[in-house]
C-alpha positions as CSV (number, residue, x, y, z in Angstrom):
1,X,-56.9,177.4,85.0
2,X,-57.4,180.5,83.4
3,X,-60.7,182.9,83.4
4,X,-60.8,185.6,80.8
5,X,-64.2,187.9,80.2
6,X,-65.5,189.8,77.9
7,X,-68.0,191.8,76.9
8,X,-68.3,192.9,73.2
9,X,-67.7,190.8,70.3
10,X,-64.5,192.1,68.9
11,X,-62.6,191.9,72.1
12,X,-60.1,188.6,72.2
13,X,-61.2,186.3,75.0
14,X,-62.8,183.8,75.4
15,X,-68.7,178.7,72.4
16,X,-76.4,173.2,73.5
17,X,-78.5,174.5,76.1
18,X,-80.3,177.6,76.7
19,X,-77.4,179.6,74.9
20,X,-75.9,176.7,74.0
21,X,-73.2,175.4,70.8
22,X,-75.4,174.4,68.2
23,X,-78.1,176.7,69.0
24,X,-79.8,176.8,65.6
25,X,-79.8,173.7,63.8
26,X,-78.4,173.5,60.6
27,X,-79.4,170.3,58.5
28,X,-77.9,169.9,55.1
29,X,-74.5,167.8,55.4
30,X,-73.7,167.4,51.7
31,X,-75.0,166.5,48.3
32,X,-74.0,163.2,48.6
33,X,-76.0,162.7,52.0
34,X,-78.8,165.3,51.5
35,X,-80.8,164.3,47.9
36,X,-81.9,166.7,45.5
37,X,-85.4,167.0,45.5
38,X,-85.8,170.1,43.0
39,X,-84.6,173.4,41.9
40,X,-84.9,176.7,39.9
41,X,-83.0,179.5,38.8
42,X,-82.1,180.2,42.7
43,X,-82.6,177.7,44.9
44,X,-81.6,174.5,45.3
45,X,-84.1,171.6,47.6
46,X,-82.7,169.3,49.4
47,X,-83.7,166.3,52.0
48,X,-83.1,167.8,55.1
49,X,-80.9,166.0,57.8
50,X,-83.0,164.0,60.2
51,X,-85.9,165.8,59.6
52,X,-89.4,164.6,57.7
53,X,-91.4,167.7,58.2
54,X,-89.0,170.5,57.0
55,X,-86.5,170.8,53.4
56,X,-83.4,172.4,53.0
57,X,-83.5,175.2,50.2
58,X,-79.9,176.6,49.2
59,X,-79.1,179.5,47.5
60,X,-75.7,178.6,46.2
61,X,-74.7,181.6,44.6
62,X,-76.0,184.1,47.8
63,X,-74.1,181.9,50.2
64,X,-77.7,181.5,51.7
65,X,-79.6,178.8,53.6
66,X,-83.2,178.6,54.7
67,X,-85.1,175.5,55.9
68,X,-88.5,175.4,55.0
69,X,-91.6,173.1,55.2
70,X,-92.1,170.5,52.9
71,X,-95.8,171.4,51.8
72,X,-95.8,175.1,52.6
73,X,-91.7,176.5,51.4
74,X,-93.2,179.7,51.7
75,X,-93.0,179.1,55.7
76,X,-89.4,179.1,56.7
77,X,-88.3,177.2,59.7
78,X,-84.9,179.0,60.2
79,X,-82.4,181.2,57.7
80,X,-79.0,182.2,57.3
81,X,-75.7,182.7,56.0
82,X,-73.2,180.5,54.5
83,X,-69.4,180.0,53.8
84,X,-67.9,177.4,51.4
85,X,-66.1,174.3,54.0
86,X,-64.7,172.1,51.4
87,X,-67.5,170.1,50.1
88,X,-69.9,171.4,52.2
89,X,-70.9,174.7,53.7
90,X,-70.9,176.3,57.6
91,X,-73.2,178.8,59.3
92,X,-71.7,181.9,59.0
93,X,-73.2,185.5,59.9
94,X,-76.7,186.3,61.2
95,X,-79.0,183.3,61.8
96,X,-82.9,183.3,63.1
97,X,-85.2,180.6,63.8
98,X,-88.8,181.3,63.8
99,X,-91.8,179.6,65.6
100,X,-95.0,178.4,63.8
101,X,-95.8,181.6,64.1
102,X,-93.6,183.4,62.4
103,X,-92.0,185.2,64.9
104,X,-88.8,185.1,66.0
105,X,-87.9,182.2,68.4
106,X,-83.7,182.1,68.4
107,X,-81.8,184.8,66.6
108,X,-77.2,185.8,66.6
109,X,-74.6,184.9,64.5
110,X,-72.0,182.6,63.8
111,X,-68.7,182.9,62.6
112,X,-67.4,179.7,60.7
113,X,-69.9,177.3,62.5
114,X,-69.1,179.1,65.7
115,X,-71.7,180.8,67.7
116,X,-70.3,184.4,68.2
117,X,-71.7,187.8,69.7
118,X,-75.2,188.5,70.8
119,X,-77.8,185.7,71.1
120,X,-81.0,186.0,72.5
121,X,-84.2,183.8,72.7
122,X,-87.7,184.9,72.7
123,X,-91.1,183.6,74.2
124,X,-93.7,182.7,71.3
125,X,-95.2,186.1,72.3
126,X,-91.9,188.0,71.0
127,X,-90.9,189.2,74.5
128,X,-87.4,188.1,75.4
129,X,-86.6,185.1,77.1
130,X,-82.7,185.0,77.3
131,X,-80.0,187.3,76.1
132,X,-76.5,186.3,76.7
133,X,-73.1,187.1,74.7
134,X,-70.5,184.5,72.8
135,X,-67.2,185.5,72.6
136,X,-64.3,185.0,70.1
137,X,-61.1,183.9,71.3
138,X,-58.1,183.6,69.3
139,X,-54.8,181.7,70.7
140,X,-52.0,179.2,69.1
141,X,-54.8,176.6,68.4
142,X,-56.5,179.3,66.4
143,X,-59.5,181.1,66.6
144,X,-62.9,179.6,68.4
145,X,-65.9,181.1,70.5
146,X,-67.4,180.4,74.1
147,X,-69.9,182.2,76.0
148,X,-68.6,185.0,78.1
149,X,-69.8,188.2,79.4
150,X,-73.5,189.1,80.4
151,X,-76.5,186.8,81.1
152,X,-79.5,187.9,81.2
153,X,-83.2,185.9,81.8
154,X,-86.9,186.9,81.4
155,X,-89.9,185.9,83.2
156,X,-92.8,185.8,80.7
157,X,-94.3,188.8,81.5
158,X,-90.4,190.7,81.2
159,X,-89.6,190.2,84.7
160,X,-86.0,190.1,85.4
161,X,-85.2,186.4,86.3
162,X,-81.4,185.9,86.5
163,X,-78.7,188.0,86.4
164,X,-75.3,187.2,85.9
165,X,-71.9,187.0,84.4
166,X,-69.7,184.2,82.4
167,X,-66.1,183.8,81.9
168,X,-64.6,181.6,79.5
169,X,-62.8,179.0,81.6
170,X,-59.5,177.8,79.7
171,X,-58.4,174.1,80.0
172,X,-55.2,172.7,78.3
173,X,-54.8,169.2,77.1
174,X,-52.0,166.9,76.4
175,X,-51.3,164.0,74.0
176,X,-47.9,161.8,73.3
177,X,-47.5,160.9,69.3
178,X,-44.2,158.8,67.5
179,X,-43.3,161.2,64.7
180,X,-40.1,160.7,62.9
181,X,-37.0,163.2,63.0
182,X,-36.6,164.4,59.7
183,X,-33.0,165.0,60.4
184,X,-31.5,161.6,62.6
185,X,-34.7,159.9,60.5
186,X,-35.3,158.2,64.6
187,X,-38.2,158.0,66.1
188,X,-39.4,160.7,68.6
189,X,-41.9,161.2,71.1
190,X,-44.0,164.3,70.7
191,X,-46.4,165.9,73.3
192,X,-49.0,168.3,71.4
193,X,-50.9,170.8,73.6
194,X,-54.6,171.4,72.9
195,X,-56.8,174.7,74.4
196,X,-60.3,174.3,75.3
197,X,-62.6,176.5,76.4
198,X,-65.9,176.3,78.7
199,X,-67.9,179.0,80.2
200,X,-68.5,179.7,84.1
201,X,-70.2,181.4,86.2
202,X,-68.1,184.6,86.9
203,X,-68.4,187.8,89.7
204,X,-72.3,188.5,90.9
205,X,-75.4,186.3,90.0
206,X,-78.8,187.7,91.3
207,X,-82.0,185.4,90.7
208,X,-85.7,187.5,90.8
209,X,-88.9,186.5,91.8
210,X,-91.6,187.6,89.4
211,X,-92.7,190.5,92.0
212,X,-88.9,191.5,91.1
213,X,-87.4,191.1,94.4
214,X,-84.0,189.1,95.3
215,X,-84.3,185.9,95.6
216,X,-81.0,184.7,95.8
217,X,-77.6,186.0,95.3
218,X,-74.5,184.2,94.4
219,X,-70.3,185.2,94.3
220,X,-68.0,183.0,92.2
């Protein structure tokens, strides 16, 4: 196996919990799954996926998405960017989900449905909860994200909780297919190779009590 960190967002390296995949939910699938409800000269309404509460208002020509609630649009649920994905659309550039509130519950980016650089999550009261990094990695499968670098975690009253470090952890699959030759025209066997990435603990984790002494330390 193969460990690579990083630390910044730009930097090739090695993306549903905490600081998981699909951190911000994004529910509009298609126009063929996701009815029409309304629309005006700039956004477009839609049923959102799974959800009876909220609607999904798209601004086509922006390359913008907001979910909204169904009696009050003027309360948005969550917001962000877009980029076209056939038929459909992925999350793409800065993305925020909000509590009841207003303020700020989830906020990073995404780059082509992938969660990438700086995410952090707050307590309802704004003060931060979790910070922790996604990084890209690019290789001969193409280009993807995984959490790597610095972890950080909050107490409610800003505390230092955890501190730590993740490395993108590198796993390679292998599958037989029957293609045919295209010059004896025989059938062949073919083994296709397939990277994966997962993050791991990495180097020095330190958990806090709320008086801010050591707890616990841990080496991987």
């Amino acid at each position: 196996m193969k460990y690579v960190v990083c630390f910044v967002l730009l930097v090739f390296c090695a993306g549903s919990d905490v600081m998981g995949q699909a951190l911000i939910p994004f529910k509009y699938t298609s126009e063929e799954e996701n009815r029409l409800i309304k629309e005006n000269d700039t956004l477009r309404y839609y049923i959102a996926t799974g959800d009876t509460v909220n609607v999904v208002a798209l601004n086509e020509e922006a390359m913008y998405y907001k979910l909204v609630n169904r009696k009050d649009k003027k309360k948005v649920v969550a917001e962000g960017g877009l980029i076209a994905d056939g038929e459909g659309y992925l999350q793409h550039g800065r993305w925020v989900q909000y509590y009841n509130s207003g303020k700020t519950a989830i906020s990073g980016s995404y780059i082509k449905g992938k969660p990438a650089g700086i995410w952090e999550e707050y307590y309802p009261d704004g003060r931060l909860k979790v910070s922790g990094y996604y990084a890209i990695i690019s290789d001969k499968d193409g280009i993807t994200t995984c959490r790597s670098g610095e972890y950080l975690e909050y107490y409610s009253n800003g505390q230092l909780k955890v501190s730590g470090y993740y490395a993108a952890d590198r796993t390679v699959s292998k599958d037989s297919t029957t293609v045919e030759d295209p010059v004896s025209g025989k059938m062949v066997t073919k083994t296709i190779s397939k990277s994966y990435y997962s993050p791991k603990k990495a180097g020095s984790w330190d958990h806090y009590s709320e008086a801010g002494e050591v707890e616990k330390h841990e080496e991987f």
